[in-house]
C-alpha positions as CSV (number, residue, x, y, z in Angstrom):
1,X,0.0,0.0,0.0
2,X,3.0,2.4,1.0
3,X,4.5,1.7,-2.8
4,X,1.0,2.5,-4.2
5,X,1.0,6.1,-2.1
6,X,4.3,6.9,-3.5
7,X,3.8,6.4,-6.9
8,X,0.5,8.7,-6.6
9,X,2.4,11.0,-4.6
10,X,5.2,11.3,-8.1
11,X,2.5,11.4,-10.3
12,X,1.0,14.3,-8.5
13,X,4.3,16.4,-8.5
14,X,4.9,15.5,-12.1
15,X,1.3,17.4,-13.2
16,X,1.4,20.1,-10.2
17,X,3.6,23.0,-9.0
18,X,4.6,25.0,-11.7
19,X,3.2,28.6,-11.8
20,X,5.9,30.6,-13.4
21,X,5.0,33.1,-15.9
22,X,6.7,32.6,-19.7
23,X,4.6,35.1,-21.4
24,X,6.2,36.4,-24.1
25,X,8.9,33.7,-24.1
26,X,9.8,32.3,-27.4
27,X,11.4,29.0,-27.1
28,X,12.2,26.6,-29.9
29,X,12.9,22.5,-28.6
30,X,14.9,20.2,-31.1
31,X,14.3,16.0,-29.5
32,X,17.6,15.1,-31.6
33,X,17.2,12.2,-34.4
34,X,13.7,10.4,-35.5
35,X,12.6,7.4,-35.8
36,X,13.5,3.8,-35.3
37,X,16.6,3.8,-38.2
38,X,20.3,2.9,-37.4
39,X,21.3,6.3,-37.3
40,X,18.9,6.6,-34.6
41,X,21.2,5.3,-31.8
42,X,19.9,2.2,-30.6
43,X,21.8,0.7,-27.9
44,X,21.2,-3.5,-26.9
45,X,19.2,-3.5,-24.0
46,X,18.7,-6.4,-22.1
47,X,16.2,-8.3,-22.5
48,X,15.5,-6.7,-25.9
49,X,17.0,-7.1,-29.3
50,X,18.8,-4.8,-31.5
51,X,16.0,-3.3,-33.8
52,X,13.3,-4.2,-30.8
53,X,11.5,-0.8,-30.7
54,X,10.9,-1.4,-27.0
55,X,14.9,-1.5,-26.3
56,X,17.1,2.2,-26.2
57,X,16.7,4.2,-28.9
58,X,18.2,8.0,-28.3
59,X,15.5,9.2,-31.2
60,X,12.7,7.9,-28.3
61,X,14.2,9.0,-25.0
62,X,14.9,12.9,-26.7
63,X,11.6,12.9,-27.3
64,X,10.1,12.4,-24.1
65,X,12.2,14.6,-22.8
66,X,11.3,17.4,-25.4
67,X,7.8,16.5,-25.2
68,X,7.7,16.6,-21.1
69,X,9.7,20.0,-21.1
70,X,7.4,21.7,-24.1
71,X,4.2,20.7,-22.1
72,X,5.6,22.5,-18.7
73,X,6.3,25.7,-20.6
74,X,3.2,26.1,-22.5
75,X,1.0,25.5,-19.4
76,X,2.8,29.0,-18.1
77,X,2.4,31.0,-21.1
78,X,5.2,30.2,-23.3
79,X,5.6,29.7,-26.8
80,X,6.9,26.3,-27.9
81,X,7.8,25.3,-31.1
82,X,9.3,21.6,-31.9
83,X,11.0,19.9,-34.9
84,X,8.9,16.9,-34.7
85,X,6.7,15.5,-31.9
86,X,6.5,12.1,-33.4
87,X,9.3,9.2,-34.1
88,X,9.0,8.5,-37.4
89,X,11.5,8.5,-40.1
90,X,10.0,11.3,-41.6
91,X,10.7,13.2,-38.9
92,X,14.6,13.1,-38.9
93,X,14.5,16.3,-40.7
94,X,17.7,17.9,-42.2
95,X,19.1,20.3,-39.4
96,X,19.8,23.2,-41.2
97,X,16.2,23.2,-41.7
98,X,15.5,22.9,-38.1
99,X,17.6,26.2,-37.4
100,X,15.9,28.4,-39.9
101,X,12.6,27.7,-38.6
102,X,13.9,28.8,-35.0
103,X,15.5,31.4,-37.1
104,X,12.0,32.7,-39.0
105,X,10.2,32.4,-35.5
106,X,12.7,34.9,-33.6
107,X,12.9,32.6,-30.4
108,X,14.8,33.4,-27.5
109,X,16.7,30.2,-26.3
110,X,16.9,27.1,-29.0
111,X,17.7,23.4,-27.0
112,X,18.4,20.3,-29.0
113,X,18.3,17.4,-27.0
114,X,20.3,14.3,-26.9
115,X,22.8,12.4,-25.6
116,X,26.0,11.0,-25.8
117,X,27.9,7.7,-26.6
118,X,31.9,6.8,-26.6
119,X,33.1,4.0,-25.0
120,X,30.6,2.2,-22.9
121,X,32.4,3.1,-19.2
122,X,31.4,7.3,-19.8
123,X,28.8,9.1,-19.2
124,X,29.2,13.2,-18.4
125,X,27.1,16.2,-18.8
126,X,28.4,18.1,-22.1
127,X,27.2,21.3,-23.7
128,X,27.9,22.9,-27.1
129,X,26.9,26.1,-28.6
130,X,28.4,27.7,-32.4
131,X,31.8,29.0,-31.9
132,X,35.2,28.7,-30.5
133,X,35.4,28.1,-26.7
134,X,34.5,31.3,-24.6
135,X,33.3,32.9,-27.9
136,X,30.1,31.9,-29.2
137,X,29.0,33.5,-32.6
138,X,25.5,34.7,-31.0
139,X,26.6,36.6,-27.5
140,X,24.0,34.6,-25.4
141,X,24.6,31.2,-26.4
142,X,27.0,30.9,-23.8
143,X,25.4,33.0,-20.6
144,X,22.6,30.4,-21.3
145,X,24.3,27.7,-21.4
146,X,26.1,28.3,-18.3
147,X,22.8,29.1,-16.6
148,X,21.9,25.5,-18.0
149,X,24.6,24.1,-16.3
150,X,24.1,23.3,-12.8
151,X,20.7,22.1,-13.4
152,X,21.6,19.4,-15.1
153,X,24.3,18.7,-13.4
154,X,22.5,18.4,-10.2
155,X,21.1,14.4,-11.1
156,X,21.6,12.7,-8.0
157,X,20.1,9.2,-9.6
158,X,23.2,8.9,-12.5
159,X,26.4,8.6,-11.6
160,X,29.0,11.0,-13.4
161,X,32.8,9.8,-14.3
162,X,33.8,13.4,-15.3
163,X,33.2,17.0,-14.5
164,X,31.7,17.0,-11.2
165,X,33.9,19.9,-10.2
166,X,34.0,21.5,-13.5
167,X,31.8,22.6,-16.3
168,X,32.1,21.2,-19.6
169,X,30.3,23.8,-22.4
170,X,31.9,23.6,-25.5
171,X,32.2,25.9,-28.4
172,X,31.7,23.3,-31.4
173,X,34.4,24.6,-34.0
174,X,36.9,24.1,-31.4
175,X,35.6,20.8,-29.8
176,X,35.0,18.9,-33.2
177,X,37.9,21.0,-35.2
178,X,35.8,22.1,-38.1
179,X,33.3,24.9,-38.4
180,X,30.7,23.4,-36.0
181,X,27.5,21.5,-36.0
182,X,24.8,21.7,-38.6
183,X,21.8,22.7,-36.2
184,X,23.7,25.0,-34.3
185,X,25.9,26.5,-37.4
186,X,22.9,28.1,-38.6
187,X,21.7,29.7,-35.6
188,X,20.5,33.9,-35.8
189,X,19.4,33.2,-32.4
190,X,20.8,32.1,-28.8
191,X,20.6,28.6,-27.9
192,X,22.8,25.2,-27.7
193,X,23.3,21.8,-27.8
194,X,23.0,19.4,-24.6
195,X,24.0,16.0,-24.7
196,X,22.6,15.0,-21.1
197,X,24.3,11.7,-20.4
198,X,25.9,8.8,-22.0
199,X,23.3,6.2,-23.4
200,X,25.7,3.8,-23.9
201,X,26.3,3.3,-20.3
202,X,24.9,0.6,-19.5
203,X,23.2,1.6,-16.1
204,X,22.5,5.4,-18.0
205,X,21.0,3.1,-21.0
206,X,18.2,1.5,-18.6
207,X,17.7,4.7,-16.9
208,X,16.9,6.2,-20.1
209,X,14.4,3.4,-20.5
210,X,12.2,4.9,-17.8
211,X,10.3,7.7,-19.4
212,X,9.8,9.0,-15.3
213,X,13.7,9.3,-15.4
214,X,13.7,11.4,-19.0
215,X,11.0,13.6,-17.9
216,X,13.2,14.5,-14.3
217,X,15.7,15.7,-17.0
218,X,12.6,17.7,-18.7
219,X,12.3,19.4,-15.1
220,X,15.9,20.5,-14.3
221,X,15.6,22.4,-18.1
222,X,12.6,23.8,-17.3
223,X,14.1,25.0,-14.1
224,X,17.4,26.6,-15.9
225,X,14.6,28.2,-18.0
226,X,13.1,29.7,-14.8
227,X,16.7,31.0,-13.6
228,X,17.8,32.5,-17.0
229,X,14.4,34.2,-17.8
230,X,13.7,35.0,-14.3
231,X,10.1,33.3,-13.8
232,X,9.4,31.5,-10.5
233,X,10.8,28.1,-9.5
234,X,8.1,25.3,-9.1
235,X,6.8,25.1,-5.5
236,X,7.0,21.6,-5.1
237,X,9.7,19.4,-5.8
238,X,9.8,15.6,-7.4
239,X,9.4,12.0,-5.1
């Protein structure tokens, strides 16, 4: 009975508490990749098979987290615009793309979501906005990014091998060498690139699987939105 109060108690917080004010915010959300295709980072999952839908993909946990994050903003007045809100091949759409239409709509902050994979025994926080380090083409990329920062740092339920002392926000032309990534390149307007964890760490990859967990990582944006645009916190906090 006590498991049965708790889980009501979560569900509660999850659709209750937040009464900040976004009006006039424009915010565009980008849930990285789409669909169920190999270049949509499925990971083996126990005890499902590559290809298995129901196992990690990166294209399904993004969204949940974009979806979870766009529905907390709109019910306090902001204006959300997505790339896709499905999982479908169809809606992989070519990035450059993605940035003119944040472009056309004048936003204030642009967020694509994803996260990361290397070598199985990773998994940090890293954040990338267009330019060289500690020189972002558009000014505010990197004030919001650093705003960004310790709210998603702050995830007591993962366990971080690197940067726990540290931040680790990135300017893409210096971090990949070449003049930077496609849906950030294009940016007019101020917004970056988080890659929340490391899905192909094992214990991070079943995480992922929980939509509960992606939607705590929903929260902690919606949070750094509060601090950067000055709106009030949520009241209650998350069982």
């Amino acid at each position: 009975m006590r498991k049965i109060y708790i889980l009501l108690a979560a569900l509660f917080v999850f659709t209750l508490g937040y009464s900040a004010d976004f009006t006039d915010v424009k915010i565009y959300l980008n849930p990285g990749h789409g669909g169920y295709d190999p270049n949509d980072r499925n990971v083996l999952t126990i005890p499902f098979e590559m290809g298995d839908t129901l196992g990690y993909y990166e294209s399904k946990s993004n969204l949940i987290k974009g979806l979870e994050l766009r529905n907390m903003l709109q019910a306090n007045g902001a204006t959300v615009y997505m790339s896709r809100t499905q999982n479908r091949s169809e809606d992989d759409r070519v990035l450059s793309q993605v940035a003119e239409e944040a472009n056309a709509n004048g936003v204030d902050a642009f967020l694509s979501i994803h996260s990361n994979a290397f070598n199985a025994s990773s998994n940090y926080l890293l954040l990338i906005f267009h330019g060289r380090d500690n020189s972002p083409k558009i000014p505010e990329s990197l004030p919001q990014a650093k705003a960004a920062w310790p709210r998603l740092a702050n995830n007591p339920l993962t366990t971080w091998t690197a940067y726990t002392t540290s931040t680790n926000i990135r300017g893409d032309s210096t971090f990949y060498g070449t003049y930077g990534l496609g849906v950030v390149t294009p940016l007019t307007v101020p917004g970056f690139l988080s890659e929340g964890s490391f899905h192909d760490y094992k214990p991070e990859t079943h995480r992922l699987l929980n939509p509960d967990y992606c939607k705590l990582e929903a929260e902690r944006f919606y949070k750094y939105y509060c601090d950067y645009f000055q709106a009030d916190l949520p009241a209650t906090g998350t069982i």
